[in-house]
C-alpha positions as CSV (number, residue, x, y, z in Angstrom):
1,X,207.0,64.1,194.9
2,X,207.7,65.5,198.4
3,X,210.7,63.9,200.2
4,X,210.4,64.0,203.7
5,X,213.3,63.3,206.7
6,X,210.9,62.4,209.3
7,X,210.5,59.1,211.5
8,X,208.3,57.7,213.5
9,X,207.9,55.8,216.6
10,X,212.3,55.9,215.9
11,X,215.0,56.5,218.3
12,X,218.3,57.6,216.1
13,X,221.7,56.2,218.6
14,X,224.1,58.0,218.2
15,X,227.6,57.3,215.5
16,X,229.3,54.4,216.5
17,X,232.5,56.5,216.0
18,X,231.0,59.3,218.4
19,X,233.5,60.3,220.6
20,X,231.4,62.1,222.7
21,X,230.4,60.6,226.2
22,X,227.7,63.0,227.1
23,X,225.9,65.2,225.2
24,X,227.5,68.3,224.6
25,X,226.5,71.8,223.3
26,X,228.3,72.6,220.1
27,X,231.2,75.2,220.1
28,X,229.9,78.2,218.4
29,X,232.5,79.1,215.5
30,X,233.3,82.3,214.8
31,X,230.3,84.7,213.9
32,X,227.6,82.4,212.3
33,X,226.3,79.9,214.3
34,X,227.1,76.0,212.9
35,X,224.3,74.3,211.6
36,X,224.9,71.9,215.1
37,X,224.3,75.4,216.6
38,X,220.8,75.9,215.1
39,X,220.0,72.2,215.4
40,X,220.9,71.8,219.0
41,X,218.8,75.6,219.8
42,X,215.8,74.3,218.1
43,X,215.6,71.5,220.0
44,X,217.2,71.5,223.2
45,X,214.6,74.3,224.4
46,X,211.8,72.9,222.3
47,X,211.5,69.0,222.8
48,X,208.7,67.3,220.8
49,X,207.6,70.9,219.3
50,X,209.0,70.0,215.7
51,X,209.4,67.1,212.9
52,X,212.6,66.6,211.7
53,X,211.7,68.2,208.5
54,X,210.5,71.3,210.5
55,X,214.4,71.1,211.9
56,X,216.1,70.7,209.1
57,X,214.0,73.2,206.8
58,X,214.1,75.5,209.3
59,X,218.1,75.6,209.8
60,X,218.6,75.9,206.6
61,X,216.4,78.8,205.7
62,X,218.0,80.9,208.7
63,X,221.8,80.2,206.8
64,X,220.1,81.0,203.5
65,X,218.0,84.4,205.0
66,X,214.9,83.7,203.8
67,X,212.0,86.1,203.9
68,X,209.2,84.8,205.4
69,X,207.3,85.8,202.6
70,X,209.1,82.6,200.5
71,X,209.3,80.0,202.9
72,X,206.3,78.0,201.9
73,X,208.0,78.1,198.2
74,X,211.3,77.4,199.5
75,X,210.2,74.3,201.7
76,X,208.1,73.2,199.1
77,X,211.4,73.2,196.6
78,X,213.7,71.9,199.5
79,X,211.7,68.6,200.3
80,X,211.4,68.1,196.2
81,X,214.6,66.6,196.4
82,X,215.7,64.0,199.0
83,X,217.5,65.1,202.1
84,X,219.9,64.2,204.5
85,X,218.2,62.9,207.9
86,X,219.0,63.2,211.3
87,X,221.1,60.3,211.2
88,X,223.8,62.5,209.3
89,X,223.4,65.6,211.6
90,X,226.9,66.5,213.6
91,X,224.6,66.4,216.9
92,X,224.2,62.2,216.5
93,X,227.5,62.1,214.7
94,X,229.9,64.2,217.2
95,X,227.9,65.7,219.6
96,X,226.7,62.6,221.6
97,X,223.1,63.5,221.4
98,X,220.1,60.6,220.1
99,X,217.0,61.5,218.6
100,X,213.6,60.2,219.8
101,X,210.8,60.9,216.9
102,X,207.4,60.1,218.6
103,X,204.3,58.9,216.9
104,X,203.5,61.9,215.4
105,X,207.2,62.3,214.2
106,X,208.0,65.3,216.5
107,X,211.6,64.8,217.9
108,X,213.7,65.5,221.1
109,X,217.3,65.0,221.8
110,X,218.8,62.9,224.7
111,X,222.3,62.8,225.9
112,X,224.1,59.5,225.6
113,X,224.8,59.7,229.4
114,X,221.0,60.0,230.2
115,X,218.7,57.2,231.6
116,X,216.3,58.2,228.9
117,X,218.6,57.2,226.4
118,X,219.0,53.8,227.8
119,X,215.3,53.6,228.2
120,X,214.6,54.1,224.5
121,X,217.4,51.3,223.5
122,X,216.0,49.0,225.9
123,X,212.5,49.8,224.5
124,X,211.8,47.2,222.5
125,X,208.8,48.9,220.5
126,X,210.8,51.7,219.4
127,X,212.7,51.3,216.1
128,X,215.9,52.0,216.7
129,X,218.7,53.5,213.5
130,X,222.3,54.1,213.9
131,X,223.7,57.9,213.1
132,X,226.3,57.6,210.1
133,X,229.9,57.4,211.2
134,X,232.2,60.5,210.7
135,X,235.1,58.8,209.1
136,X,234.7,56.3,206.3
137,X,236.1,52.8,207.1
């Protein structure tokens, strides 16, 4: 069974522990970029080009080095077990960025401070789901 971390028609708010009051680009750390890094690249330049499993997959093979050769494989056993969603990714959690997934589950990020933001929570034919907290209560 394929396991899949895409939404639809689904705005993702942001933690309500985010401290964050606008969106922010993540701090690059040292050599490697952060997987908020590869997130926030994919789709800052790139809005509603990719589902949130494209996203995810795709981060995770560039930290892992895959040749393309074995990415269909690799997907294939990445999605065969359930993954984390957006709603645990450090951009929703810390970086003050929401999630809009359309109806064909491609995504875009919004800063908290934008008017599109507020548009999607006042919108009410769009699902909306908190991002996980950072700190257990």
């Amino acid at each position: 069974m394929k396991h899949s971390t895409n939404y639809y028609n689904t705005f993702i708010e942001i933690a309500a522990d985010c401290k964050a009051e606008k969106g922010e680009m993540p701090p690059i750390k040292g050599e490697k970029k952060t997987v908020a890094n590869l997130q926030f690249d994919m789709l800052y330049e790139n809005p509603y080009k990719y589902t949130s499993d494209d996203v995810l997959f795709g981060v995770f093979a560039i930290r892992k080095e895959f040749e393309n050769g074995e990415l269909d494989e690799q997907r294939e056993h990445y999605f065969s077990k359930g993954q984390p969603c957006f709603r645990a990714s450090p951009l929703t959690k810390s970086y003050g960025w929401g999630i809009h997934s359309n109806k064909e589950g491609k995504i875009a990020i919004y800063g908290v401070e934008t008017e599109a933001y507020q548009n999607f929570l006042a919108d009410d034919t769009i699902k909306k789901v908190k991002a996980m907290n950072s700190k257990r209560k």
